[in-house]
C-alpha positions as CSV (number, residue, x, y, z in Angstrom):
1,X,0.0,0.0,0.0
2,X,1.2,3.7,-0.7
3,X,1.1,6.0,1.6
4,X,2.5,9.5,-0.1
5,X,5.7,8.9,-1.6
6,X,5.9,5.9,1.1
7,X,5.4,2.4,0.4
8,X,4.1,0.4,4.0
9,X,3.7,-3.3,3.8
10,X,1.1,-5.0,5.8
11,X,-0.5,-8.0,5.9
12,X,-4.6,-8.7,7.7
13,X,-6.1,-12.1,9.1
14,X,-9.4,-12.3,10.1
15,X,-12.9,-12.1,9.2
16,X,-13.5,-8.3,8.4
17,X,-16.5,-8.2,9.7
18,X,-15.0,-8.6,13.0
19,X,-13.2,-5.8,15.7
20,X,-10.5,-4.6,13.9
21,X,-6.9,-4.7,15.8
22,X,-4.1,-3.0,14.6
23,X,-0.9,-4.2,16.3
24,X,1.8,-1.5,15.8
25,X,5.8,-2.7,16.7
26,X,8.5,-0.7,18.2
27,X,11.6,0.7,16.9
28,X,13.7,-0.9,14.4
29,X,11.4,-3.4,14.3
30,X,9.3,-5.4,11.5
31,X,5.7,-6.2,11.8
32,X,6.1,-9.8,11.4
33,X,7.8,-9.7,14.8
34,X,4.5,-9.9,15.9
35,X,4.3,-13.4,16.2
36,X,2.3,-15.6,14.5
37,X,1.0,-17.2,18.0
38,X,-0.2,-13.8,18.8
39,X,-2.2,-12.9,15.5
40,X,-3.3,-17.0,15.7
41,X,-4.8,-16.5,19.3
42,X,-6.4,-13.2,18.5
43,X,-8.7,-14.2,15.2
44,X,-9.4,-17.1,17.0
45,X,-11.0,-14.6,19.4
46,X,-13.0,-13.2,16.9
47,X,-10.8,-10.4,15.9
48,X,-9.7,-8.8,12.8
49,X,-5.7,-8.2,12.8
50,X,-3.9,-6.1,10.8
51,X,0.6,-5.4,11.1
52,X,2.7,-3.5,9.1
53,X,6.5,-2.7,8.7
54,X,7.2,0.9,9.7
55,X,8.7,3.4,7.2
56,X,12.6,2.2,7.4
57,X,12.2,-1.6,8.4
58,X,11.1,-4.9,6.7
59,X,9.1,-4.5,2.9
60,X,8.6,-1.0,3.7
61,X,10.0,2.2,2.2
62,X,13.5,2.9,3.1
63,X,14.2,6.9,3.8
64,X,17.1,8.9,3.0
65,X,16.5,10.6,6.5
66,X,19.5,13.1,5.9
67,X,17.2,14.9,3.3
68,X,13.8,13.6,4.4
69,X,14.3,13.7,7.9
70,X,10.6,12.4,9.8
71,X,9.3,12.5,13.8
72,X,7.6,9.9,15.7
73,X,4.6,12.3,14.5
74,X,5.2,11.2,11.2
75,X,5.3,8.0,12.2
76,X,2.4,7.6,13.3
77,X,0.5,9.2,10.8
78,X,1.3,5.9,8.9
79,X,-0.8,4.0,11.2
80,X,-4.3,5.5,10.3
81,X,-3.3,5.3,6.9
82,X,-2.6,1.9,6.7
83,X,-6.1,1.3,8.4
84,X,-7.4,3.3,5.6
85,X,-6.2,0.9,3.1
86,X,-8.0,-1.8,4.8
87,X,-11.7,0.3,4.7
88,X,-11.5,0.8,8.7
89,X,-12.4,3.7,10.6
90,X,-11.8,2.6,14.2
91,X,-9.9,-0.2,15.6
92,X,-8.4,-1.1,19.0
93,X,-4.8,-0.6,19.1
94,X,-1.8,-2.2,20.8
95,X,1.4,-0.9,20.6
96,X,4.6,-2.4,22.0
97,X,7.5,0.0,22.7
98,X,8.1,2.7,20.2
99,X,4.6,1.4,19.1
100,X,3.4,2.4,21.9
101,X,4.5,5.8,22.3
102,X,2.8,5.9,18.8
103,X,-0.8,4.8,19.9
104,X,-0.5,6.8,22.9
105,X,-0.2,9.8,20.5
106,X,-3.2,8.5,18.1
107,X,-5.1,8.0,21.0
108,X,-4.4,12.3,22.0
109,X,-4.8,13.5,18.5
110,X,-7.1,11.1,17.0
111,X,-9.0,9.6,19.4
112,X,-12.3,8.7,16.7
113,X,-9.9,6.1,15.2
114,X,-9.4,4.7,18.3
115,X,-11.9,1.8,19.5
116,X,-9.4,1.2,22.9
117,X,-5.8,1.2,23.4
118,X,-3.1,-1.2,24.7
119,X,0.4,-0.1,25.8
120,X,3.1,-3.2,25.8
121,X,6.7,-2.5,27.3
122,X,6.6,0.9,25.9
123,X,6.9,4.5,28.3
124,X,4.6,7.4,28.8
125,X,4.4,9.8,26.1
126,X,6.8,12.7,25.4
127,X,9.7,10.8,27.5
128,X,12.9,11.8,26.0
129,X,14.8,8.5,25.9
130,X,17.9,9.7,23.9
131,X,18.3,12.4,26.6
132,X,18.2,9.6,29.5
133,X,20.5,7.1,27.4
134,X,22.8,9.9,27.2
135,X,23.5,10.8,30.4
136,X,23.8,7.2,31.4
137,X,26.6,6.4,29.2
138,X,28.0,9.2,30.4
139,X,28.1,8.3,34.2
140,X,26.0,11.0,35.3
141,X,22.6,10.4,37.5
142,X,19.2,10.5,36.7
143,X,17.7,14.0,37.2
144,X,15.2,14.2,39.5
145,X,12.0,13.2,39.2
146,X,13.1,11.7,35.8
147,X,12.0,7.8,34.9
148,X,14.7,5.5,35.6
149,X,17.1,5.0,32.0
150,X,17.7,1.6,30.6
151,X,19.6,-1.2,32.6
152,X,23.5,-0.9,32.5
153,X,23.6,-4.2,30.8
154,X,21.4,-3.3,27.9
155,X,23.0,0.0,27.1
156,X,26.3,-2.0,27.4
157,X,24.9,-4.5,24.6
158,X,23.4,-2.3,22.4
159,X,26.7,-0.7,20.7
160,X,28.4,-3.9,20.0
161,X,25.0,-5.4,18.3
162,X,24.0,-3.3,15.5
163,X,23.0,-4.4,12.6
164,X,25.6,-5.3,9.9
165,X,24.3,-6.0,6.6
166,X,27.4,-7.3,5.0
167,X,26.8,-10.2,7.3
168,X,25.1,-13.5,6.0
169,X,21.8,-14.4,7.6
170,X,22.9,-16.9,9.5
171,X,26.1,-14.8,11.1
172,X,23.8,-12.1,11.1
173,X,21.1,-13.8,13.2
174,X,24.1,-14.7,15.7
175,X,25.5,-11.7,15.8
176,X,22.2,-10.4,17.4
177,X,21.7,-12.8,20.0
178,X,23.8,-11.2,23.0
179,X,20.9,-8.5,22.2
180,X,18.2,-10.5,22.8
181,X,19.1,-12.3,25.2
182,X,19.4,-9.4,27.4
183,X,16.0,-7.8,26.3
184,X,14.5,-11.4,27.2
185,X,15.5,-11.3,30.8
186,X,16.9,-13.2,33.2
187,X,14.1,-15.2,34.6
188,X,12.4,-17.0,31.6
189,X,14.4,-19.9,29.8
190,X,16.0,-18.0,26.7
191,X,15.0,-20.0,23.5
192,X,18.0,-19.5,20.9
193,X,16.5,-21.3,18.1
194,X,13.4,-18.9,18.9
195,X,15.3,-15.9,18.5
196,X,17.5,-16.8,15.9
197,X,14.9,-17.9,13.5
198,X,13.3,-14.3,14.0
199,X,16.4,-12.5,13.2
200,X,16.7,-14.6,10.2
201,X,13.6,-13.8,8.8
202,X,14.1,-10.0,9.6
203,X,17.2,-10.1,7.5
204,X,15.5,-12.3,4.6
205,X,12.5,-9.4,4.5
206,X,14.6,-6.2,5.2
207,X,15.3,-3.8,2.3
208,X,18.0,-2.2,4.2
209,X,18.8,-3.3,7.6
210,X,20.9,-0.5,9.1
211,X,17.8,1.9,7.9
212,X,16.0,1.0,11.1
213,X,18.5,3.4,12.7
214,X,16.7,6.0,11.8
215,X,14.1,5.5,14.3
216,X,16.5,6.5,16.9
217,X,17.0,9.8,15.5
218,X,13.3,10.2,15.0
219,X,12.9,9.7,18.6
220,X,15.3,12.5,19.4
221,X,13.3,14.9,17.8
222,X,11.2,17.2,19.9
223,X,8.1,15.6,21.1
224,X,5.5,18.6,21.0
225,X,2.7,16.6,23.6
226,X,4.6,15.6,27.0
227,X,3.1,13.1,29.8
228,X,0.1,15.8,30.7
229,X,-1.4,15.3,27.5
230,X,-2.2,11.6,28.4
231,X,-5.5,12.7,30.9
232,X,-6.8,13.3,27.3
233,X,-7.2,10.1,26.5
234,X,-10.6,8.6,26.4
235,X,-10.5,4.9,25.3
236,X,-10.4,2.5,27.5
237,X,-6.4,1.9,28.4
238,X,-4.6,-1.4,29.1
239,X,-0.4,-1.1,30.0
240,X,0.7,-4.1,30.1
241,X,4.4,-4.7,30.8
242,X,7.4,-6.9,32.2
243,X,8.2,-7.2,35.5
244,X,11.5,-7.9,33.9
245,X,12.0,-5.0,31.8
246,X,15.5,-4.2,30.8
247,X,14.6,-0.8,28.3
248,X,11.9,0.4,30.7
249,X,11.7,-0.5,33.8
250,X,8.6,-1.0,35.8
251,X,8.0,3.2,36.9
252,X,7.9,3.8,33.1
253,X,4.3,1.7,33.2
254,X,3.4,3.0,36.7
255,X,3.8,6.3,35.3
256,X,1.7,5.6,32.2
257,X,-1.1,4.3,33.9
258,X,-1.1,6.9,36.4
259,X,-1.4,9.4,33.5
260,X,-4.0,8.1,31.7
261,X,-7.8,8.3,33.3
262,X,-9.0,4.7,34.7
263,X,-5.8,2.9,33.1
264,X,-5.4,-1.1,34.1
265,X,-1.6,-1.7,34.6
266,X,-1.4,-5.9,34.6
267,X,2.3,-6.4,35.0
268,X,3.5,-9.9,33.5
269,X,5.9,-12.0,35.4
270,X,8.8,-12.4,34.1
271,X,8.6,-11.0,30.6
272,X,11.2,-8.7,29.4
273,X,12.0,-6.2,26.5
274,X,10.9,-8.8,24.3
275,X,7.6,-11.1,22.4
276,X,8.9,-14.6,23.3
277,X,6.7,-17.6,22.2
278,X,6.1,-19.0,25.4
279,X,3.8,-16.1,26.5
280,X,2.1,-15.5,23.3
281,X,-1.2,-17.1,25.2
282,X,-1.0,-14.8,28.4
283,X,-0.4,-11.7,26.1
284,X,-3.0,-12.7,23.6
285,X,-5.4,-13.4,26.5
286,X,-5.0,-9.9,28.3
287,X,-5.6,-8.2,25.0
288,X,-8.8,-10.1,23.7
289,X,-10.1,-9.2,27.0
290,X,-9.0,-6.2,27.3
291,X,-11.2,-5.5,23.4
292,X,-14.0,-7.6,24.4
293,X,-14.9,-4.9,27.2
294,X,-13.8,-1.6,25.1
């Protein structure tokens, strides 16, 4: 589907005459890492699912962000228009991470579209991540008041596991394992077949797998709505999140849930930073009910 000059790819299961649910992934990330237990368990429960690659990941558009540069505004701009190619007006939406910083913002400035939202391992609105990372690297303390920053052993990770596209697909779904299995967490058994067979397909699907960076950058950018904006919200609000959360610890939901009027925080057990298989039911489960009462 074209979206201006972009091209987003994105894929629907379902029956269309059910509730529609657009599932909306984080930074760097493809839609298909949305896993297929996920989408499975949600038709079953009578819902209509719809994922997409962001601008700069997967079969979507890649972005010469030097000369184009783009916001997480413009971001998520793309996900109304993607439910636009599918003929659907509102839909519940569940975001994870970046994704859902994004529905958190369509939820503010759109809320018609919006049927109910759900906010996985993501932080409030307007948080300025970048700024937090920052400082951490450089020793210095969080500022008061200020959400706690990523865990010392992600942020030690995440330089020495970037993508590298002159790797092969097999070296290259290696290479991103020290990654992952810090995002995971410590408490869950860590599945490296799992992992690696995602990282595999990401490479097979990805039109340029450094451009993912760019989301990063978009992030930086000035974020016009901060945290206050959230008591705008109407939909009915679900945060769902990892006890074990390595890229935003547990305040990050607190603070979100606190923010937004009559939000349910459920906090899952020893889920991490990441989608692993073996909780696709429980996640599934908490969002189907979560849409069944919207």
């Amino acid at each position: 589907m074209r979206v201006g000059e972009l091209e987003l790819w994105s894929e629907e299961f379902g029956d269309p005459s059910d509730p529609a649910v657009l599932l909306v992934m984080g930074a760097q990330a493809q839609g298909t890492q949305w896993n297929d237990g996920i989408v499975r368990r949600l038709v079953d429960g009578g819902r209509r699912v719809v994922r997409y690659d962001h601008r700069d990941t997967g079969r979507s558009s890649t972005v010469d962000y030097a000369s184009r540069p783009y916001t997480v505004a413009d971001m998520a701009l793309d996900a109304p228009a993607v439910l636009d190619a599918f003929g659907i007006g509102r839909a519940h939406l569940v975001g994870a991470s970046l994704g859902g910083v994004i529905a958190q913002r369509l939820a503010v400035t759109q809320p018609e579209r919006v049927l109910s939202l759900t906010i996985l391992s993501s932080q409030p609105l307007g948080t300025n991540t970048s700024e937090q990372v920052r400082r951490a690297l450089a020793g210095e303390p969080p500022l008061d008041g200020e959400l706690p920053p990523p865990k010392p052993e992600l942020l030690a990770v995440l330089a020495s596991t970037l993508p590298d596209p002159e790797l092969s697909r097999e070296a290259y779904a290696v290479s991103r394992l020290p990654l992952w299995r810090v995002l995971h967490g410590p408490v869950l058994p860590f599945d490296e077949r799992e992992y690696r067979a995602m990282e595999e397909r990401v490479h097979a699907r990805a039109r340029d797998l450094r451009a993912g960076l760019n989301h990063t950058l978009a992030g930086a950018a000035p974020e016009e709505l901060t945290v206050r904006d959230l008591a705008r919200i109407s939909a009915p609000t679900l945060v769902l999140h990892g006890a074990e959360d390595p890229m935003y610890p547990l305040p990050h939901a607190e603070a979100t849930a606190a923010a937004v009027p009559g939000a349910r925080l459920v906090v899952v057990e020893g889920l991490g930073h990441s989608l692993p298989a073996a909780l696709d039911g429980r996640l599934a489960d908490e969002i189907l009910r979560h849409t069944a009462a919207a």
